[in-house]
DSSP file (Angstrom, degrees, kcal/mol; ACC not computed):
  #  RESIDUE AA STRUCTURE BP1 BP2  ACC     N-H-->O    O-->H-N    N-H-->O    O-->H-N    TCO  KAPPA ALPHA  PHI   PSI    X-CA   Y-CA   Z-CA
    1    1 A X              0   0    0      0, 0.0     4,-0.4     0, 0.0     0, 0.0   0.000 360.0 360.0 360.0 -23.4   26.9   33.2   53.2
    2    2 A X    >>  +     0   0    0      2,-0.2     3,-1.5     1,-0.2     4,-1.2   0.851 360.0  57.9 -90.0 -36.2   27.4   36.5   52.0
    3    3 A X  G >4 S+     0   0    0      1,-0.2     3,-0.9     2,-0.2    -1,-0.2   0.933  99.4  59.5 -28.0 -73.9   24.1   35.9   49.5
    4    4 A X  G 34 S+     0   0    0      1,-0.2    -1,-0.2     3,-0.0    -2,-0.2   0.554 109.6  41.0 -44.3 -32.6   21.9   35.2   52.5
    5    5 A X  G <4 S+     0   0    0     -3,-1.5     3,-0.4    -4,-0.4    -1,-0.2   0.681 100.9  71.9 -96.1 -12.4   22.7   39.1   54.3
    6    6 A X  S << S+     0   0    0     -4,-1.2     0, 0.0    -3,-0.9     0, 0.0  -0.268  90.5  21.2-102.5-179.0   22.6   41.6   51.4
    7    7 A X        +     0   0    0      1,-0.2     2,-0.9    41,-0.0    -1,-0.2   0.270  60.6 176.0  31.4  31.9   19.7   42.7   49.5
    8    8 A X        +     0   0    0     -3,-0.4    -1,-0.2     4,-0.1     3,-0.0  -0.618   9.1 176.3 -50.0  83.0   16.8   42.1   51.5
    9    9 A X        -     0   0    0     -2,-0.9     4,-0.2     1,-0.0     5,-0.1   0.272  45.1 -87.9 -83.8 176.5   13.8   43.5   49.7
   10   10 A X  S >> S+     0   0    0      2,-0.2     3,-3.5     1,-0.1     4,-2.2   0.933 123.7  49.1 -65.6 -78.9    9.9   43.3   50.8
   11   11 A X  T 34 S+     0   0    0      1,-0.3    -1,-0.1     2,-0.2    -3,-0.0   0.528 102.6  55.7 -66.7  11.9    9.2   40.1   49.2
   12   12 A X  T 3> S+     0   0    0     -2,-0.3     4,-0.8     3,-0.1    -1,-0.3   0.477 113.7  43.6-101.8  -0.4   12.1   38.2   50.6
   13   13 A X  H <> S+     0   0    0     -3,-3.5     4,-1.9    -4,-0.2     5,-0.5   0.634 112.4  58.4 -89.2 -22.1   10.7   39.4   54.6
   14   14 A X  H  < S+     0   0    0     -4,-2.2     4,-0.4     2,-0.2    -3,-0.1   0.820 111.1  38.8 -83.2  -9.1    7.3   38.4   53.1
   15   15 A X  H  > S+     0   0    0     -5,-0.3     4,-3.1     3,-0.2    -1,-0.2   0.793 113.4  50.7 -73.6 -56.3    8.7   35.1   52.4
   16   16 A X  H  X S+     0   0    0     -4,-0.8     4,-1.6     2,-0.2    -2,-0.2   0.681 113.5  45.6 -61.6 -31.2   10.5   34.8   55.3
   17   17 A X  H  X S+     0   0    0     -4,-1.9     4,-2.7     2,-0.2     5,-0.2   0.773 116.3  48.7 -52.5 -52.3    7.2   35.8   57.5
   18   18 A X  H  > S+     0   0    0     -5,-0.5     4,-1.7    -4,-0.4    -2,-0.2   0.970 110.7  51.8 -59.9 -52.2    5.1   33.3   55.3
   19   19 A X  H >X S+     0   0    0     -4,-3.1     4,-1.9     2,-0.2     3,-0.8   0.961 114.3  41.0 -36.7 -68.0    7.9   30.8   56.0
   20   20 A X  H >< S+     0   0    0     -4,-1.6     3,-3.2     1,-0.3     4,-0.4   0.814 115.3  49.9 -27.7 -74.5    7.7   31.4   59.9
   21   21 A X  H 3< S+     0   0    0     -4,-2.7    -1,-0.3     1,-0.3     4,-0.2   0.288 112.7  41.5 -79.0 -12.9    4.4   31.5   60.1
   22   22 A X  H <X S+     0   0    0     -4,-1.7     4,-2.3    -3,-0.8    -1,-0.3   0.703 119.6  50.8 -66.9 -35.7    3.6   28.1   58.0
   23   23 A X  H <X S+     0   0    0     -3,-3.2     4,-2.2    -4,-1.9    -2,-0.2   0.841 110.1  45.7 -98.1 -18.9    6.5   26.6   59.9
   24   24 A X  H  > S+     0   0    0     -4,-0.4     4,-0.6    -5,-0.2    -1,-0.3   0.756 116.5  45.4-100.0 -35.8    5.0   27.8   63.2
   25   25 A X  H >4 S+     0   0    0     -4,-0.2     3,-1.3    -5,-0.2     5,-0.4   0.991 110.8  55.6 -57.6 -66.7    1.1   26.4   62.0
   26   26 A X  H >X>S+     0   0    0     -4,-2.3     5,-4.5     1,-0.2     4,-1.7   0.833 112.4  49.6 -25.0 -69.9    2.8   22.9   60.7
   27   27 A X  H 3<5S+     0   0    0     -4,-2.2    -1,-0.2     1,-0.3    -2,-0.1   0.540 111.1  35.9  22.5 -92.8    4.1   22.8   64.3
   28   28 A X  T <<5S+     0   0    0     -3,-1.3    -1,-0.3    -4,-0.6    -2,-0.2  -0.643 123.4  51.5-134.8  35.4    1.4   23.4   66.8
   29   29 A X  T <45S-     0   0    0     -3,-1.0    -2,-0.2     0, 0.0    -3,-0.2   0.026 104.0-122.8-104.7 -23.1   -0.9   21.3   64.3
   30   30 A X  T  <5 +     0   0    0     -4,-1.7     2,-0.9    -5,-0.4    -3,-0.2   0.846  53.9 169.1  86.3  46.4    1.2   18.4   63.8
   31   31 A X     >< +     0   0    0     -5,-4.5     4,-1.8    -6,-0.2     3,-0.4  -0.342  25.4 177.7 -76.6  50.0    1.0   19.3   59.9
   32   32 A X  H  > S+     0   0    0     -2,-0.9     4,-1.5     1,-0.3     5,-0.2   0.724  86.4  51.3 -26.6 -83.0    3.4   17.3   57.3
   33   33 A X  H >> S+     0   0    0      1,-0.2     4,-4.9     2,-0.2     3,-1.2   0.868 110.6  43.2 -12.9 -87.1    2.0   19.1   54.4
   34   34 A X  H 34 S+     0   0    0     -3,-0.4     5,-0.4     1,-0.3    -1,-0.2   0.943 109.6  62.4 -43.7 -53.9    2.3   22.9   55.7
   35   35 A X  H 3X S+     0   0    0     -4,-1.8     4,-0.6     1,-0.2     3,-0.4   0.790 102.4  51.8 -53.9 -20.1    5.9   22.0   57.0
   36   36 A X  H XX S+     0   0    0     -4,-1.5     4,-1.5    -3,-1.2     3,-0.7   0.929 110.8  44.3 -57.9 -67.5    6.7   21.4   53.7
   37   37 A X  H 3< S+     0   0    0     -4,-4.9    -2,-0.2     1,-0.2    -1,-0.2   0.253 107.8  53.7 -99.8  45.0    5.5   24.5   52.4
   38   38 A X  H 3> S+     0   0    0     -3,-0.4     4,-3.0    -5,-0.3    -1,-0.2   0.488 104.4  55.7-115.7  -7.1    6.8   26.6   54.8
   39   39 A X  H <X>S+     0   0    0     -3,-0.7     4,-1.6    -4,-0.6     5,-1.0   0.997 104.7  58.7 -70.8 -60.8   10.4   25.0   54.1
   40   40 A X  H  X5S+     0   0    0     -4,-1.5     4,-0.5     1,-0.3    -1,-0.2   0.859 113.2  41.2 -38.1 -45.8    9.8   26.1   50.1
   41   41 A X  H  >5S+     0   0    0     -5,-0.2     4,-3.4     3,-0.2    -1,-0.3   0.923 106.4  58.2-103.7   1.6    9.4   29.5   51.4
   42   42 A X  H  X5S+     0   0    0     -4,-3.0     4,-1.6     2,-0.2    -2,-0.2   0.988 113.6  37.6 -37.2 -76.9   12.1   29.5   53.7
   43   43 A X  H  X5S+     0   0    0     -4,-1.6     4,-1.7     2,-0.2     6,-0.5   0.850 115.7  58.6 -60.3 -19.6   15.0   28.6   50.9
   44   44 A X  H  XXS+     0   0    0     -5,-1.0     4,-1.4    -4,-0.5     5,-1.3   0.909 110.8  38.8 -71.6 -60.7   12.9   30.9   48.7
   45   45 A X  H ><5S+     0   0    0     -4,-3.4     3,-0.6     2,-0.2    -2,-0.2   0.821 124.8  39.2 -29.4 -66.1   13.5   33.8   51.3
   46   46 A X  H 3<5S+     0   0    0     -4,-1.6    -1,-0.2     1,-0.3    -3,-0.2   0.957 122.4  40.6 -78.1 -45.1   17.3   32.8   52.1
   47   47 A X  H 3<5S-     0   0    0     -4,-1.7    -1,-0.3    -5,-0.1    -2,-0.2   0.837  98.2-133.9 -74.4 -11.0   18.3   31.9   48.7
   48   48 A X  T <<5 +     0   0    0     -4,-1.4     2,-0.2    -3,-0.6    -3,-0.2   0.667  55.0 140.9  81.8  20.1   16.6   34.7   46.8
   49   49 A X      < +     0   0    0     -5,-1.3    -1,-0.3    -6,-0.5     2,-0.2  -0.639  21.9 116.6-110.1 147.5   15.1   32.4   44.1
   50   50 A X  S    S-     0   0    0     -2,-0.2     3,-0.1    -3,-0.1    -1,-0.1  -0.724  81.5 -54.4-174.2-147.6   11.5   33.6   43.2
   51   51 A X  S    S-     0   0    0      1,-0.4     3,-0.1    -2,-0.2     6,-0.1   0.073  79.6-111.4-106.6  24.8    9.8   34.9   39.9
   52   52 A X        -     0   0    0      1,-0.2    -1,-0.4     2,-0.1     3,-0.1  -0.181  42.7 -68.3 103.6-175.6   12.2   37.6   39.5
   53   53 A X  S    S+     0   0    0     -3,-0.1    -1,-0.2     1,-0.1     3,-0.1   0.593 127.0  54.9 -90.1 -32.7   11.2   41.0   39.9
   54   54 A X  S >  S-     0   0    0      1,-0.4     3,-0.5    -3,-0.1    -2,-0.1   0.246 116.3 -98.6-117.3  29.7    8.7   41.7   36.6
   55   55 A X  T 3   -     0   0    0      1,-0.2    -1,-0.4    -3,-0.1    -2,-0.1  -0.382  37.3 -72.1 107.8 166.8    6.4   38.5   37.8
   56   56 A X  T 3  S+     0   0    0     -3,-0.1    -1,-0.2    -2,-0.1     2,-0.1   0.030  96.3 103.4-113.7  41.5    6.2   35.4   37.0
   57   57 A X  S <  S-     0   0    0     -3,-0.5     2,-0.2     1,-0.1    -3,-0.1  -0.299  77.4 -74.8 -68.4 169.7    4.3   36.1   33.3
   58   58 A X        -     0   0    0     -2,-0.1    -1,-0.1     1,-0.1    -2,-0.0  -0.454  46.2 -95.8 -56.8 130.2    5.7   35.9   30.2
   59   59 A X        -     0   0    0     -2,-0.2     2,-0.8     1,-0.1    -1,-0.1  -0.408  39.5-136.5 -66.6 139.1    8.2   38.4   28.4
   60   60 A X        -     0   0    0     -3,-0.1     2,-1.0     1,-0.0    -1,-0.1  -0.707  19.2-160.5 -79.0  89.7    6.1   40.5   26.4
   61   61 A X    >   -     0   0    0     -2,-0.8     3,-0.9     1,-0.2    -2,-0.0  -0.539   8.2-164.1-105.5 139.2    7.8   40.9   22.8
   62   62 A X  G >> S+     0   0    0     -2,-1.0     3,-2.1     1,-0.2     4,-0.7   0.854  74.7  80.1 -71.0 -29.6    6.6   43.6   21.0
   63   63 A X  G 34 S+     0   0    0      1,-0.3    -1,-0.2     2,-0.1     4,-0.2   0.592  87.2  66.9 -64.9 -13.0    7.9   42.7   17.3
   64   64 A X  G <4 S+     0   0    0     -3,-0.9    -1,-0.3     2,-0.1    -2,-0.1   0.362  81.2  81.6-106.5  15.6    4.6   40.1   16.9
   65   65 A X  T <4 S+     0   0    0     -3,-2.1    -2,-0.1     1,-0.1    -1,-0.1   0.833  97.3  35.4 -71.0 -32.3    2.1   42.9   16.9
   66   66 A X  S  < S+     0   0    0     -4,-0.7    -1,-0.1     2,-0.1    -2,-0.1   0.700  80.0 117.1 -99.2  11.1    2.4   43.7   13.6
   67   67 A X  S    S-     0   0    0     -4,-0.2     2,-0.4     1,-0.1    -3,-0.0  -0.255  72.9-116.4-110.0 128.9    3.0   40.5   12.2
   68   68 A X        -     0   0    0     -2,-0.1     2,-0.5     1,-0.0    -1,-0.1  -0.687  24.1-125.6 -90.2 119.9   -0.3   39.9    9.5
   69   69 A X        -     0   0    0     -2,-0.4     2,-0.1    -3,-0.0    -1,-0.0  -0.737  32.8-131.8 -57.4 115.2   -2.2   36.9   10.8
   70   70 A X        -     0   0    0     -2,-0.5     2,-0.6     1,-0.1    -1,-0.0  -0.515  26.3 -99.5 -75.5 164.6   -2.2   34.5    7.2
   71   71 A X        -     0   0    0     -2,-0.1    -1,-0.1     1,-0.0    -2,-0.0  -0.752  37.5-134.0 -65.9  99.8   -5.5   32.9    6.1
   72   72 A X        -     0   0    0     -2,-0.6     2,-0.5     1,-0.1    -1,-0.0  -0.156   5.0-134.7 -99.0 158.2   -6.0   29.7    6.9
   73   73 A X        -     0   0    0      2,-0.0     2,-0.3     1,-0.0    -1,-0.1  -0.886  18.9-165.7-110.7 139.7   -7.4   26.7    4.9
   74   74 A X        -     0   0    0     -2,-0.5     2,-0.6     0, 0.0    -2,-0.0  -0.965   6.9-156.5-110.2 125.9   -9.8   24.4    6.2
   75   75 A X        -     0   0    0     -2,-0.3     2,-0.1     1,-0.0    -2,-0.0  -0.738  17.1-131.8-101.7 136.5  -10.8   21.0    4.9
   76   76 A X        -     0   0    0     -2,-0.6     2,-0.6     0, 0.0    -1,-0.0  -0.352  17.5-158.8 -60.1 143.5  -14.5   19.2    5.7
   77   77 A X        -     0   0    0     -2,-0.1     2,-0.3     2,-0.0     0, 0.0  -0.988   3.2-161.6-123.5 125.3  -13.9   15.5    6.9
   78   78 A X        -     0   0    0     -2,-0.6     2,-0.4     0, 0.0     0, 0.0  -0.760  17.3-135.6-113.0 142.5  -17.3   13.7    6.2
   79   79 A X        -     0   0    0     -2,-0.3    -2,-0.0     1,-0.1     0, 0.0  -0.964  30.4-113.3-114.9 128.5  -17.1   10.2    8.6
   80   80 A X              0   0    0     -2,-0.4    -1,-0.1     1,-0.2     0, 0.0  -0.042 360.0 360.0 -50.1 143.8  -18.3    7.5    6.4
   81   81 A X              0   0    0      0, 0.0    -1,-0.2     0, 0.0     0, 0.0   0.161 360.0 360.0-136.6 360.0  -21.8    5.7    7.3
């Protein structure tokens, strides 16, 4: 419970806003779909679960920039007539 009060950042109210306001469309449209994803950003808002803080890309490692591309061999394949 204690998870759920602390550390309330911008993108867990922007979740929690997105949440409402999907759950509040879903609603007052009769939507199945949308209620769905405003429950996905509900628990993302309460629980904190997201793509982290540096994004949801890939870690960048620096140690394969200098790494020498080798040459590669290619063989012809002729299809038989």
């Amino acid at each position: 419970m204690k998870k759920t009060l602390i550390n309330w950042d911008f993108m867990r109210f922007l979740r929690l806003g997105i949440g409402l306001w999907l759950g509040y469309t879903a609603i007052t449209e009769h939507q199945l779909i949308i209620g769905v994803m405003a429950g996905l950003f509900l628990i993302q808002a309460m629980m904190n679960i997201g793509c982290g803080s540096k994004g949801c890309n890939l870690p960048f490692n620096k140690n394969n920039i200098n790494q020498k591309v080798e040459d590669l061999s290619f063989e012809e394949l002729k299809q038989k007539q």
